[in-house]
VONUPA-413297 format. One record per residue (C-alpha): residue in three letters; residue number from 1; x, y, z. Coordinates in steps of 0.5 Angstrom, whole numbers, plus 500, padded with zeros to 3 digits. Layout:
VONUPA-413297
<zaza><rest>ALA</rest><nr>NUM</nr><u>X</u><v>Y</v><w>Z</w></zaza>
...
end
This chain:
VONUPA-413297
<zaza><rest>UNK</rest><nr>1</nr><u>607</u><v>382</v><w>551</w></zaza>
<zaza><rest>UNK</rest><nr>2</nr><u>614</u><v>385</v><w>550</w></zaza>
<zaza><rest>UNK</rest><nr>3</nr><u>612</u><v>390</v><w>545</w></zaza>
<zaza><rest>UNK</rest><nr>4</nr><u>606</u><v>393</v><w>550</w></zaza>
<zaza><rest>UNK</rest><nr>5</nr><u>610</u><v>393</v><w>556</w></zaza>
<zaza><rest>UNK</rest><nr>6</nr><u>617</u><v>397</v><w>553</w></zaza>
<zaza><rest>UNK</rest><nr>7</nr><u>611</u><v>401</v><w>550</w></zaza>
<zaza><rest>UNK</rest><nr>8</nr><u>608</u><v>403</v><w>556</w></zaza>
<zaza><rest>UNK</rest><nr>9</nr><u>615</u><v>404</v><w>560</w></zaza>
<zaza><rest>UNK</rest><nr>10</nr><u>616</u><v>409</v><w>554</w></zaza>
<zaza><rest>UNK</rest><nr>11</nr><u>611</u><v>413</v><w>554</w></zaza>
<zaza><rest>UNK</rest><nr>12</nr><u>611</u><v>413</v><w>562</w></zaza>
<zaza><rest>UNK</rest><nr>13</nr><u>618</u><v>416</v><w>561</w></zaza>
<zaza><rest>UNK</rest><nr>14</nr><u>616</u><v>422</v><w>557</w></zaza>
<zaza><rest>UNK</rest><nr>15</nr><u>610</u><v>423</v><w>560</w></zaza>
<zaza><rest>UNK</rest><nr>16</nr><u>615</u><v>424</v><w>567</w></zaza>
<zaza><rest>UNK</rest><nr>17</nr><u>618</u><v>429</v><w>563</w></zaza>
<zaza><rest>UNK</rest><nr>18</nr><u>624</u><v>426</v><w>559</w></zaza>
<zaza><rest>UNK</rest><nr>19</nr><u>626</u><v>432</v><w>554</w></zaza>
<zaza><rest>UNK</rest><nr>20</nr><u>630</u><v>427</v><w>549</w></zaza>
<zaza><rest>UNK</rest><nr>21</nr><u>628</u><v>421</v><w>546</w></zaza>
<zaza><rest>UNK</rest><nr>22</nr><u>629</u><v>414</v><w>551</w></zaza>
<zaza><rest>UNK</rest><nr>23</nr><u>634</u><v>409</v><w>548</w></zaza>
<zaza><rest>UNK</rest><nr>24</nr><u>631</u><v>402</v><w>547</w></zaza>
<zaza><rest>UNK</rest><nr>25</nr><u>639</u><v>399</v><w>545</w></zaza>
<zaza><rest>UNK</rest><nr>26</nr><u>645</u><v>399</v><w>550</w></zaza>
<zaza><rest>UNK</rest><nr>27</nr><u>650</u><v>400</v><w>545</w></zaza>
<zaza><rest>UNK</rest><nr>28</nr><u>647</u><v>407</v><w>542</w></zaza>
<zaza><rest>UNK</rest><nr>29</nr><u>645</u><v>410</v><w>549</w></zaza>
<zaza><rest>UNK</rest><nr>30</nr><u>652</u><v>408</v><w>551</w></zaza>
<zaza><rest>UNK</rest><nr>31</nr><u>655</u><v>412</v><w>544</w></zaza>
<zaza><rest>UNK</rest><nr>32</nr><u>650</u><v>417</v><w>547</w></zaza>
<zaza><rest>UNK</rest><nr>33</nr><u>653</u><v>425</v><w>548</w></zaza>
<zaza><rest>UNK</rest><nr>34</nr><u>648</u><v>428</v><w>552</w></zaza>
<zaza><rest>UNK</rest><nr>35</nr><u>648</u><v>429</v><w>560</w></zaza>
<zaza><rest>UNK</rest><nr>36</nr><u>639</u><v>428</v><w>559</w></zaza>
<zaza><rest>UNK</rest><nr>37</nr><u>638</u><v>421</v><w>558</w></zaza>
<zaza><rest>UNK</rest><nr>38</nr><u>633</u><v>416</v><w>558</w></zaza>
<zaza><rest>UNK</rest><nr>39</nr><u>632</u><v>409</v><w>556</w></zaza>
<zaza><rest>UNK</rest><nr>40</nr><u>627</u><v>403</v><w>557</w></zaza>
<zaza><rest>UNK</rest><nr>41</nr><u>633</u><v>397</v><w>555</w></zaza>
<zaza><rest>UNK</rest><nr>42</nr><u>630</u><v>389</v><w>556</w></zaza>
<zaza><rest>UNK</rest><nr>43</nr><u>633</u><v>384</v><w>560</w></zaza>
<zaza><rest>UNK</rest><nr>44</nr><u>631</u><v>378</v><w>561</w></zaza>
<zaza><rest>UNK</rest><nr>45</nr><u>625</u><v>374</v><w>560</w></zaza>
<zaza><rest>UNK</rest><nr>46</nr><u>623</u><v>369</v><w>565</w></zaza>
<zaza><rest>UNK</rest><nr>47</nr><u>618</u><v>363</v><w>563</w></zaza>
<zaza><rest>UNK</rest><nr>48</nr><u>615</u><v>357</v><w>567</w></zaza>
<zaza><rest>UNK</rest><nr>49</nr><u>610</u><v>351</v><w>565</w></zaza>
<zaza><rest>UNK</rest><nr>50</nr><u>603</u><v>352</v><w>568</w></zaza>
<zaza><rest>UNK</rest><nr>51</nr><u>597</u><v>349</v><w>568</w></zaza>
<zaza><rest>UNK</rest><nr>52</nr><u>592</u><v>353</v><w>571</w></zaza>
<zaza><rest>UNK</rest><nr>53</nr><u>584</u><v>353</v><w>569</w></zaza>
<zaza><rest>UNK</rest><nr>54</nr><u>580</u><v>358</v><w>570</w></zaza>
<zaza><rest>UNK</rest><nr>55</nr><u>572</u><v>359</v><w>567</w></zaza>
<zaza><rest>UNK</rest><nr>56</nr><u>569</u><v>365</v><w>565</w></zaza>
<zaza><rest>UNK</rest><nr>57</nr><u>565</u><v>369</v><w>561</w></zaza>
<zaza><rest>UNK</rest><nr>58</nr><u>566</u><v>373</v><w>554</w></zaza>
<zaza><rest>UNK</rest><nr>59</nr><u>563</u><v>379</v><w>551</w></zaza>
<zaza><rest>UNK</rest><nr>60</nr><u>557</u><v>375</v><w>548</w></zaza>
<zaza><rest>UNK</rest><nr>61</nr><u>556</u><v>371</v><w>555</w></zaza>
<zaza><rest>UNK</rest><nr>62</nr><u>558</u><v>364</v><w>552</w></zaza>
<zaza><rest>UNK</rest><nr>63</nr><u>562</u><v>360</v><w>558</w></zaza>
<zaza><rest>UNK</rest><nr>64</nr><u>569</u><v>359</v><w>557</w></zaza>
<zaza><rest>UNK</rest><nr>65</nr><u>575</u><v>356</v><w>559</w></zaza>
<zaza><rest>UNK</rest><nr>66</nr><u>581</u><v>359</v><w>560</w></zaza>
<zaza><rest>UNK</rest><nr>67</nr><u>588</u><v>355</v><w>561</w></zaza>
<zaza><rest>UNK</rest><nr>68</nr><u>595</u><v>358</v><w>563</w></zaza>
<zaza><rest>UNK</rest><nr>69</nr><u>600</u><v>355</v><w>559</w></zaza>
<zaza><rest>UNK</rest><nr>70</nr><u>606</u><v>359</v><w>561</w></zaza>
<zaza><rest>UNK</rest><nr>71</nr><u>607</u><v>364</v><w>566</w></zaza>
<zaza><rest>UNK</rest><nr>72</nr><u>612</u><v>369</v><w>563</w></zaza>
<zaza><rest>UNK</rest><nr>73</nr><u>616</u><v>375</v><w>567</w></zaza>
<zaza><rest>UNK</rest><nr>74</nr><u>619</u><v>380</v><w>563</w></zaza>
<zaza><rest>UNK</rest><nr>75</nr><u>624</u><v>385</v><w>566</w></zaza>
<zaza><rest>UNK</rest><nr>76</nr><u>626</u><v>391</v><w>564</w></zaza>
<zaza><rest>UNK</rest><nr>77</nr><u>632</u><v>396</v><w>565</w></zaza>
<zaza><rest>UNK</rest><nr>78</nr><u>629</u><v>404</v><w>566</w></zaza>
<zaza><rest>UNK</rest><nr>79</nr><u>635</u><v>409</v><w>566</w></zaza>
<zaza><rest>UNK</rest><nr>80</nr><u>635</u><v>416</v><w>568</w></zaza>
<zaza><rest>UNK</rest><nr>81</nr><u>641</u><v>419</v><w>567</w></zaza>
<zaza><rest>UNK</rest><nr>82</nr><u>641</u><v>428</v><w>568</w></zaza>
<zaza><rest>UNK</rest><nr>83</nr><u>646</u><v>434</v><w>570</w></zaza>
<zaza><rest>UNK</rest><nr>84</nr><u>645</u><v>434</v><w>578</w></zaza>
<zaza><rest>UNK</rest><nr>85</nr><u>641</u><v>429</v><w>583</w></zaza>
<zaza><rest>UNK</rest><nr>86</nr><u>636</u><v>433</v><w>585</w></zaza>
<zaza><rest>UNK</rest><nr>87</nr><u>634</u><v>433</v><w>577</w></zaza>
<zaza><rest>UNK</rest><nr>88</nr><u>635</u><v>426</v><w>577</w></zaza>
<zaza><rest>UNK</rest><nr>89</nr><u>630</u><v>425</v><w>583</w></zaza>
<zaza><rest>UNK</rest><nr>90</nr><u>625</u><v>429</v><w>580</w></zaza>
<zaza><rest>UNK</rest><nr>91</nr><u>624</u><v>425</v><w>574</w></zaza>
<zaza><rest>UNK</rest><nr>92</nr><u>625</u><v>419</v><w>578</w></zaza>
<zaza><rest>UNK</rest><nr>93</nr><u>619</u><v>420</v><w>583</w></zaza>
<zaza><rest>UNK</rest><nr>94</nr><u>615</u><v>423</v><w>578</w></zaza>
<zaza><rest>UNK</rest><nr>95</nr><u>616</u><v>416</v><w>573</w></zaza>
<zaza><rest>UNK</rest><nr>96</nr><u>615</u><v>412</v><w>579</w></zaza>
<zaza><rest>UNK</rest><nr>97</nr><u>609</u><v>416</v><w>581</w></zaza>
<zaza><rest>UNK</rest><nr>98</nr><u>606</u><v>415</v><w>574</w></zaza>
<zaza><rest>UNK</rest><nr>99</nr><u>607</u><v>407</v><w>574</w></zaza>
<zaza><rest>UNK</rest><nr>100</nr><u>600</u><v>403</v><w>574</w></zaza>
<zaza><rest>UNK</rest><nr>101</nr><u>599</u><v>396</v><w>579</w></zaza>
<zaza><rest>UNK</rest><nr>102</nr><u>598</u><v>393</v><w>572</w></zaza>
<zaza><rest>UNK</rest><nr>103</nr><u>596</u><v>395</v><w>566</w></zaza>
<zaza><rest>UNK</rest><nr>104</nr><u>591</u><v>390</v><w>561</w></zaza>
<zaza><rest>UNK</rest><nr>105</nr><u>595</u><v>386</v><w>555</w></zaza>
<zaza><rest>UNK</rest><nr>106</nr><u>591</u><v>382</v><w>549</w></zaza>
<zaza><rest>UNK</rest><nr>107</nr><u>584</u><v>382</v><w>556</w></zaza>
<zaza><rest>UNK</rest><nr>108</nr><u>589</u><v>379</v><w>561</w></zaza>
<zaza><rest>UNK</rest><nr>109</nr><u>591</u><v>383</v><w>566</w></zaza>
<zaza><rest>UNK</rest><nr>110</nr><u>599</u><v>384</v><w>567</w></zaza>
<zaza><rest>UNK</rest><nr>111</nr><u>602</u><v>386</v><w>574</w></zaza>
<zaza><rest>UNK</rest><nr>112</nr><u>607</u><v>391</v><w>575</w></zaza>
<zaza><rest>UNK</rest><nr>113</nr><u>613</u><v>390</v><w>579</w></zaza>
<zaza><rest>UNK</rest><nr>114</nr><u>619</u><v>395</v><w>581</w></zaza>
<zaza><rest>UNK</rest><nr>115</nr><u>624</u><v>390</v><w>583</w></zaza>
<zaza><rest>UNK</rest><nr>116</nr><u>629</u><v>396</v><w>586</w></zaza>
<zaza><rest>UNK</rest><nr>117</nr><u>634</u><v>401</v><w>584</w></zaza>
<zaza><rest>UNK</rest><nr>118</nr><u>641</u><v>403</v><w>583</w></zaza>
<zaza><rest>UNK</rest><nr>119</nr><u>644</u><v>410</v><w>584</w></zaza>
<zaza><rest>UNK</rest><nr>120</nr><u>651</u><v>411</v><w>580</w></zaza>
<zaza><rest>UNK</rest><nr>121</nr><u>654</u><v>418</v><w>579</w></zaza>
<zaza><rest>UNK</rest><nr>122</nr><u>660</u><v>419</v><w>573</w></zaza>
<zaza><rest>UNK</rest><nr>123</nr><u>664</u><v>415</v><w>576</w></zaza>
<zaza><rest>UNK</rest><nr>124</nr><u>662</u><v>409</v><w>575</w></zaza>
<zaza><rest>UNK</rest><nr>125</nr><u>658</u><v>409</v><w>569</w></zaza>
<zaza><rest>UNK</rest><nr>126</nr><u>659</u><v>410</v><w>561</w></zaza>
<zaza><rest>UNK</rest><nr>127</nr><u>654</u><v>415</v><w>561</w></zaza>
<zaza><rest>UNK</rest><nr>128</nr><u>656</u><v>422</v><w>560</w></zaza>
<zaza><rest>UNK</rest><nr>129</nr><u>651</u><v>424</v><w>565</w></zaza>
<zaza><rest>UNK</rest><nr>130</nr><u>653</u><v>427</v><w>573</w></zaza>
<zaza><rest>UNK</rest><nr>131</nr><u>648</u><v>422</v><w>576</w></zaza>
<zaza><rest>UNK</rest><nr>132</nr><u>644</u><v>417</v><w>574</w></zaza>
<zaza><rest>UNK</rest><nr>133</nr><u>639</u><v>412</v><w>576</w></zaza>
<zaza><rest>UNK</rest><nr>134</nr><u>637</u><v>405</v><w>574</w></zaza>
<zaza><rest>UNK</rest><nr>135</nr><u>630</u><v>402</v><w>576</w></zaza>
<zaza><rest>UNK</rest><nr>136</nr><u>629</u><v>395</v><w>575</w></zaza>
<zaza><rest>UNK</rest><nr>137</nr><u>621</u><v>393</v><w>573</w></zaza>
<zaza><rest>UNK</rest><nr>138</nr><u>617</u><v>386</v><w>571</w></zaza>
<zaza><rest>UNK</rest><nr>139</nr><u>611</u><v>384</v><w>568</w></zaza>
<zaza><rest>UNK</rest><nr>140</nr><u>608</u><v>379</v><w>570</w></zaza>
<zaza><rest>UNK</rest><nr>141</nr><u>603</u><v>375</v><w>565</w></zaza>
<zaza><rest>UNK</rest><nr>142</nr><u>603</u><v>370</v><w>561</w></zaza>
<zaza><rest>UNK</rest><nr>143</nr><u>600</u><v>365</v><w>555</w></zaza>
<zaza><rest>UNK</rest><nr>144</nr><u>593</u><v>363</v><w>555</w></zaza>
<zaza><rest>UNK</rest><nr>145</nr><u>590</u><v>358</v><w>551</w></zaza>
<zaza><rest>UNK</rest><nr>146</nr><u>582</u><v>359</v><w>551</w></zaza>
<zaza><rest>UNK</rest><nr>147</nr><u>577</u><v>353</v><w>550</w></zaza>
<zaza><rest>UNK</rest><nr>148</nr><u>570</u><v>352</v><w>549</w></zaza>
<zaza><rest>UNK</rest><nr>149</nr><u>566</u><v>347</v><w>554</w></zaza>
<zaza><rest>UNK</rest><nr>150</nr><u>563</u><v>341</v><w>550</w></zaza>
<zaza><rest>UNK</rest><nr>151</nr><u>557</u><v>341</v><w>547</w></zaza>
<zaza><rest>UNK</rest><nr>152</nr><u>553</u><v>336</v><w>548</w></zaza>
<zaza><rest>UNK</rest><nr>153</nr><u>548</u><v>333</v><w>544</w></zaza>
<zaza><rest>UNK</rest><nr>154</nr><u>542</u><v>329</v><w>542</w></zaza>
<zaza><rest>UNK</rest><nr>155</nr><u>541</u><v>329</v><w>551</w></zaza>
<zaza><rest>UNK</rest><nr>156</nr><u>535</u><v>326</v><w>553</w></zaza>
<zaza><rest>UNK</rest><nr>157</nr><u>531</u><v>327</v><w>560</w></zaza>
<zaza><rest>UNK</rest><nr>158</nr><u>527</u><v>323</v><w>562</w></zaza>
<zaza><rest>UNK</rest><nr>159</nr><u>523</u><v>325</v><w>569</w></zaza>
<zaza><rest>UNK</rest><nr>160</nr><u>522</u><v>320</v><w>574</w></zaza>
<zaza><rest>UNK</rest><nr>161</nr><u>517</u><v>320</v><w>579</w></zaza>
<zaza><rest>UNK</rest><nr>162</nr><u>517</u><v>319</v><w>586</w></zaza>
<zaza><rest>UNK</rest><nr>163</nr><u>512</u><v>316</v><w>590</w></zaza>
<zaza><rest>UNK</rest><nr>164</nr><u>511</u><v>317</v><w>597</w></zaza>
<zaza><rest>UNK</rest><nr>165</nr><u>512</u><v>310</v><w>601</w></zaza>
<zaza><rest>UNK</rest><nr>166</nr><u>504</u><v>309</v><w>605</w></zaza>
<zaza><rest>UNK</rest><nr>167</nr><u>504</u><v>308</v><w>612</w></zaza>
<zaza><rest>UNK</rest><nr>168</nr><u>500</u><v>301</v><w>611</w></zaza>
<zaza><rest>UNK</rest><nr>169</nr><u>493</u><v>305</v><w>607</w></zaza>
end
């Protein structure tokens, strides 16, 4: 789930317009001299016990069990660094615009959450850009165990007959 999900923070921020390659470390992007920054840096990863069922069936139709053992929350840090605000908010909501509610990981669907944003400019931070943006976004999946249902063997039915009551005939 984490390397599908940086992935996909990755190629959305190139498709946004993102001219450079996004960093993916905090220690590079900070050693970084350009103006015209991106970066796609993890943050935490957040995991619960579960124990939720759910039955369904799968490509050949064969009913399956499905328990969620844990719910994992991965949150990710996107930085848009560039020269001026307006070149900034362009690549901000082109990004933004470009993010799906969610996305399928290993046939689970996985929700996207942007959590907020933060606006800095040169003063208050390490990048060498004038402004820049940093939006926090989640996954929200987990980790399944399937199962299939017992099989049941050597069962026997046996019919019964029902027989009406008489009404003294």
């Amino acid at each position: 789930m984490y390397a599908e999900s940086k992935q996909y923070l990755l190629d959305k921020l190139k498709a946004a317009g993102l001219k450079s390659n996004p960093y993916t470390s905090k220690t590079a992007m900070e050693k970084s001299m350009e103006s015209h920054i991106g970066a796609v840096l993890f943050e935490l990863e957040t995991i619960l016990r579960n124990g939720s069922k759910t039955h369904y069936k799968n490509e050949e139709g064969a009913q399956k069990k499905r328990r969620k053992v844990f719910d994992r929350k991965l949150m990710f840090n996107v930085i848009i660094g560039d020269y001026s605000d307006e070149a900034v908010e362009t690549l901000f909501e082109t990004f933004l615009g470009s993010l799906d509610q969610g996305i399928y990981i290993n046939g689970n669907y996985v929700p996207i959450t942007v959590e907020d944003a933060a606006w800095v400019d040169k003063d208050d931070s390490l990048l060498k850009s004038k402004v820049a943006v940093q939006i926090n976004i989640s996954f929200d999946g987990g980790l399944y165990k399937d199962t299939d249902f017992a099989k049941v063997s050597n069962l026997e039915i046996e019919s019964v007959e029902r027989t009406e009551p008489t009404n003294g005939n």
